[in-house]
N, C-alpha and C positions, 0 to 999 in steps of 0.2 A: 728520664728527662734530659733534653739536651743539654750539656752543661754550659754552651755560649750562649744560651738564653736569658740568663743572669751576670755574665761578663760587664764589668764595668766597657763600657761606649763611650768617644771622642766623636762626636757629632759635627762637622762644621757647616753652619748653615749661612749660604752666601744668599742673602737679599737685601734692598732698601726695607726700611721698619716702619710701612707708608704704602696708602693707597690699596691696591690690588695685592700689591708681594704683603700687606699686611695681613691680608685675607687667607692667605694661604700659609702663613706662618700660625695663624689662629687655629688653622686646622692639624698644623704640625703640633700645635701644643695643644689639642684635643686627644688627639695620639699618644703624645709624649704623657702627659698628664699620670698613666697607671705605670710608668716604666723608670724609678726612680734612679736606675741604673746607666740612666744617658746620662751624658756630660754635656755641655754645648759648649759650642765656642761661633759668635756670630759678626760677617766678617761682609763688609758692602760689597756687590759681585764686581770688582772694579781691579785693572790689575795690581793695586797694590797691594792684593790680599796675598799674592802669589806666596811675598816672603813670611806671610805669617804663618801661612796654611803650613808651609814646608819646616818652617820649626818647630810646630803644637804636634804635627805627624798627627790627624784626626783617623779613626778606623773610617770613617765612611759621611758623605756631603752628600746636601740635598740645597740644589740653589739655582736660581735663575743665570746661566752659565752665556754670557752675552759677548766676550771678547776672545778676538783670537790667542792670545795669549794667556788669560784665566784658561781657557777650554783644554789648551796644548800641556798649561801645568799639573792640571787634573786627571788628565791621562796619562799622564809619564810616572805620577802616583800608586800607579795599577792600586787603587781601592774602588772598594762598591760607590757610584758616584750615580743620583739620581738629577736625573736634569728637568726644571718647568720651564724652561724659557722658551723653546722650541726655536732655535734660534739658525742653529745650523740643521743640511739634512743628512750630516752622519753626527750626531750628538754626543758628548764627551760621556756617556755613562748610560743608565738605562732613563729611557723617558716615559713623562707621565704631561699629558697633553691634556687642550680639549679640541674634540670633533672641527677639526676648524672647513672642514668641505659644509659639512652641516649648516655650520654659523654662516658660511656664502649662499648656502642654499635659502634659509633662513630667511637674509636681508633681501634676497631678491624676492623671494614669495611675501614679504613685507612691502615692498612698494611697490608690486607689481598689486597687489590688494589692495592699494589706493591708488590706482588707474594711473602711475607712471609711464610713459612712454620715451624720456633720456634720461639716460642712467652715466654715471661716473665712480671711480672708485680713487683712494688714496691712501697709500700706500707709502710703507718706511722700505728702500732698496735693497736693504743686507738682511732681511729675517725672511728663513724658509717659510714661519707662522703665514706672511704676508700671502706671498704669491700661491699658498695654497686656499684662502681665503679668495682671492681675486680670481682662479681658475674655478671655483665653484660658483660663486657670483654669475661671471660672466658665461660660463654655462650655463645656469639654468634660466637667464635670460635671454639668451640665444634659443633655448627649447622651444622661449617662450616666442618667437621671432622677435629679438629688440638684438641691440648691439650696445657697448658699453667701453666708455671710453677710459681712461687710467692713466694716472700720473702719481710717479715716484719721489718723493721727498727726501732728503739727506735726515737721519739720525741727529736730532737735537741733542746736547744734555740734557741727563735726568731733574737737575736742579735748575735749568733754564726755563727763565720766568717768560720766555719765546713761544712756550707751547701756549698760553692763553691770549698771544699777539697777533695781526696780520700778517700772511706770509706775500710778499711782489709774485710771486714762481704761483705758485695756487694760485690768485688773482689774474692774472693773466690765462692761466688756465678755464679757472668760471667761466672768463667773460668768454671765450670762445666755444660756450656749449651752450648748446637749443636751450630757453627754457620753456616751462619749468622742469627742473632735473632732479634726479635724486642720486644723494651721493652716499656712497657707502663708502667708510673710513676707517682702514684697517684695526685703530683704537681709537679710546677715548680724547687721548692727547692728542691726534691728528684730527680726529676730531672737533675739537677746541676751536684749534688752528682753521679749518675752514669756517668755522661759524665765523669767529673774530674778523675773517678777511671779508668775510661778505658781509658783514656789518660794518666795515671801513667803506667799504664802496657800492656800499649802498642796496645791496642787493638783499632783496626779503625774505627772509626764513619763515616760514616754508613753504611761502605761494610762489616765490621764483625758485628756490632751491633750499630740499629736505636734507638735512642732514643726520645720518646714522653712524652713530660709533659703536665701539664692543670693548667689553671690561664693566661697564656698569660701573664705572669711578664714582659713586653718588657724591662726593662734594661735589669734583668736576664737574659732573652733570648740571648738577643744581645751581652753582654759579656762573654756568655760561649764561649768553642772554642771545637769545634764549635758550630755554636751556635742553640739553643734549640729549635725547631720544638716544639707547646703547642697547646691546645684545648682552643680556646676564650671562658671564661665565662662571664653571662651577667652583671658582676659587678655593675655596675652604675643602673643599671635598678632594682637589687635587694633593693640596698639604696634608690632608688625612694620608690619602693611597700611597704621596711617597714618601713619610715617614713608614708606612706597611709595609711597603716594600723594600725598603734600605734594612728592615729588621729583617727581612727576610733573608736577605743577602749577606748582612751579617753571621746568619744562622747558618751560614753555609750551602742556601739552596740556590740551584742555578737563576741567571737571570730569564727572564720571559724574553721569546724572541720576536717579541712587535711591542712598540708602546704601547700603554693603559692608554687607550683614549676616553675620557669622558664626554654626555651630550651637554649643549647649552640648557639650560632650563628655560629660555623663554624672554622675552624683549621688555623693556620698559620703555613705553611711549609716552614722551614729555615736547615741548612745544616746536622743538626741529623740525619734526614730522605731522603735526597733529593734521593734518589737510590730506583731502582725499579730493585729487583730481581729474574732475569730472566739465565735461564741456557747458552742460544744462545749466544756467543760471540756477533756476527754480529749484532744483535736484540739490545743487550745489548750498543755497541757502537750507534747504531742508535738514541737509547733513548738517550743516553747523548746529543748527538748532535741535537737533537728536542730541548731539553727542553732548553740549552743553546742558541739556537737561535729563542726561541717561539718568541722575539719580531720583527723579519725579514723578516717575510712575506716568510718563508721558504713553497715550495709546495713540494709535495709527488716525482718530478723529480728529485728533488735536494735531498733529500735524496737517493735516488735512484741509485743517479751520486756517492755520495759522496763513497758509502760501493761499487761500481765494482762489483754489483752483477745485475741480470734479477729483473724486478719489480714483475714479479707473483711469481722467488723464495724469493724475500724478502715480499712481500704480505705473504704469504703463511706463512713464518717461523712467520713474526710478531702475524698472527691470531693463534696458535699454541701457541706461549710465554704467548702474553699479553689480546689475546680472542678480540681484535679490530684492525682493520686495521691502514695502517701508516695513512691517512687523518684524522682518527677518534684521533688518539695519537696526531697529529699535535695540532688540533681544542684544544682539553684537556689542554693541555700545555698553548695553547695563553690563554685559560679562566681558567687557576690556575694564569698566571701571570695579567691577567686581575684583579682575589681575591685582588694578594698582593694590587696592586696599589688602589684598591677602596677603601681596608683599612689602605692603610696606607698616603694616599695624597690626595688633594684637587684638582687633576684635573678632569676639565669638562668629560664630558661622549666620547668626542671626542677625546678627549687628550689622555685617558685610551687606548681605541680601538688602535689611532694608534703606541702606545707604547707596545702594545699587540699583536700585529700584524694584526689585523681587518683594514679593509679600510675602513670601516665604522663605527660608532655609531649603524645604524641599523642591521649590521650586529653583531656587540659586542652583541649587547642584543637577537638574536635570539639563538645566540648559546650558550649566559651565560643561559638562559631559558631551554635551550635544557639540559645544565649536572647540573643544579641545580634548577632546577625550581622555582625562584627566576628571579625578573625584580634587572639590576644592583644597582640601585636608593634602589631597599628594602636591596639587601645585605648591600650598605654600612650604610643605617642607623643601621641595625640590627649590622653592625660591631661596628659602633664608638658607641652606645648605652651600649660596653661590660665594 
C-alpha cells in the first residue's frame, strides 16, 4: 500500500459557498466524505486569499482560479493545483471542465429546433469558457446557413446585485437585431441581465427575443421573469473528478496531459424560450395548444377539432412549418415535459408517464429512447448528477 495514501492532506478549496460553486463543492464532499484524512481550509477565489494560502502552506487546491494574481500565486506554489473555472487558456494547475463546444452546439441545435432564424450571443470578455462557447455556437449555425451576432460585456461583481438589472450596452445592442432573435448567454448571470433589459424596454420574452443561459442557477432561473430557460452543467460531477484527481496527484501520479472534460447533461426549458417559431398562424396556435396540454393525453383529433380545419390541411401545413407531423409534435411535448419532471421530482417512473401523458411507464420509456436515446432512469441520474 502506498503509504501517502493515508497522509494527513491540507486541502485549500477556493470557491463562493453559493449557487453553481455550491454545487461542485457538494460533489467535492461526496469525494471527500470516505477520506478522513483531508484537512480543509476554504478560502473565496478572490486575491485576498493569496496571503492566506501562502501561510496555511496547503499540499494541494482545487478552486474556481479567476484572477490574474490568485492564478500567478498558485503557480509560483509549485503544488498539485486543480483548476474549474476555465478561465484562462493556459490554466494555473490541471483542469477539469465541461464540454463547453458541446454546450455551443447544444444552444444552437436548441433554437434552431424552434425555427429560429437571428441569432445573438453574450458573452463575459476575459474567460476562455466564453469564446469557446460562442466559436461552437456560431459554427454550427453557420452549417446551418444563419450568422450570429455577439457582444462582449465587462465582468460584474460576484456580489453585484447588477446581474438581475438592465444593462444601457445590451439594450442598445437588442434593439439593433432582426427580430425575433434568440440569444444565447454565455451563463446564467448574463443571462438575467438580458431578460431584465428587455423587460425595461419593453421587448417580449420570448415572442420578440428567446433567451438561453447555462449553469442551470435554479433560483436564478426561477426568479427571473420570466424565467431563464439554461443548459444543465455537470456541476457536482465536476467536484467529484477534481477531488479524484487532486488525490491522485497527491499520490504521486503524473498529471493527465488534456483536461477531464465532462458532457452537459441536457437543457431545461422554462418560459424564455418556450415559443417555437413558426410563420403559420394556425400551426403556430396548434403548438401552443400541444404543449400546454402535453400532459392530457391530447390525440392528433383533438387537435384537429380544435383549429376547424381538414387533418390532411393541417398535417400538411404542420410538416411545411415544423418538418414533423402533428403525432410526432404531440409525442415531443409529452417527453420534454416527461425531462422536466425526471429532473426535477421524485416520482416513480409511472407517476412521470402519466403526468406526461403516457398510459404507460412502458410506453414513456420507448418514446423518451426514441427522441433522446437515453433510458429515462440514465437521464434523471445524469440530471441530478449536474
Amino acid at each position: 500500500m502506498n503509504p501517502r495514501e493515508h497522509a494527513i492532506r491540507k486541502v485549500a478549496l477556493l470557491f463562493e459557498p453559493k449557487g453553481v460553486q455550491q454545487r461542485m463543492l457538494s460533489g467535492i464532499g461526496q469525494y471527500a466524505a470516505e477520506r478522513p484524512h483531508w484537512r480543509w481550509k476554504a478560502l473565496a477565489p478572490q486575491d485576498s486569499a493569496v496571503e492566506p494560502l501562502r501561510k496555511w502552506r496547503p499540499d494541494g487546491i482545487i478552486g474556481m482560479i479567476e484572477t490574474p494574481k490568485l492564478a500567478a500565486a498558485v503557480v509560483r506554489m509549485r503544488i498539485p493545483v486543480v483548476d474549474l473555472a476555465h478561465w484562462y487558456r493556459r490554466p494555473p494547475g490541471v483542469r477539469v471542465t465541461v464540454d463547453n463546444a458541446q454546450v455551443g452546439r447544444m444552444a444552437a441545435a436548441y433554437f434552431l429546433e424552434r425555427k429560429f432564424r437571428h441569432f445573438g450571443y453574450v458573452g463575459l470578455a476575459e474567460a476562455c469558457f466564453v469564446q469557446e462557447r460562442l466559436q461552437a455556437f456560431a459554427g454550427a449555425l453557420r452549417e446551418a446557413g444563419f450568422s450570429c451576432a455577439s457582444l462582449f460585456i465587462r465582468k460584474k461583481p460576484a456580489r453585484s446585485p447588477a446581474w438581475s438589472e438592465a444593462d444601457p450596452e445590451v439594450g442598445q445592442w437588442l434593439n439593433g437585431l432582426p427580430k425575433p432573435a434568440a440569444i444565447f448567454a454565455c451563463n446564467d448571470q448574463v443571462g438575467l441581465t438580458v431578460v431584465a433589459t428587455c423587460v425595461e424596454r419593453k421587448i417580449s420574452v420570448p415572442e420578440a427575443v428567446a433567451v438561453l443561459g447555462a449553469d442551470n442557477h435554479e433560483l436564478l432561473c426561477t426568479l427571473a421573469h420570466p424565467a431563464l430557460s439554461s443548459i444543465r452543467l455537470p456541476m457536482r460531477r465536476m467536484g467529484w473528478m477534481a477531488a479524484s484527481l487532486l488525490e491522485s496527484l497527491l499520490n504521486g501520479q503524473r498529471p493527465p496531459d488534456q483536461p477531464l472534460v465532462l458532457p452537459s447533461p441536457g437543457i431545461v426549458t422554462r418560459a424564455s424560450t418556450d415559443r417555437v417559431m413558426v410563420a403559420d398562424p394556425l400551426v403556430r396556435k396548434a403548438l401552443d395548444l400541444i404543449r400546454v396540454n402535453a400532459g392530457r393525453r391530447m390525440q392528433v383529433a383533438d387537435i384537429v377539432s380544435a383549429m376547424l380545419v381538414s387533418r390532411r390541411n393541417l398535417e400538411y401545413r404542420f410538416r411545411k412549418e415544423v418538418g414533423r407531423g402533428i403525432h410526432g409534435e404531440i409525442q415531443l411535448a409529452r417527453v420534454e415535459l416527461a425531462k422536466k419532471l425526471l429532473a426535477e421530482t421524485d416520482f416513480k417512473l409511472i407517476g412521470v408517464a402519466r403526468r406526461a401523458g403516457f398510459t404507460s411507464g412502458a410506453r414513456l420509456s420507448t418514446s423518451f429512447q426514441r427522441y433522446t436515446g437515453l433510458k429515462p432512469s440514465v437521464y434523471r441520474r445524469e440530471m441530478k448528477m449536474g
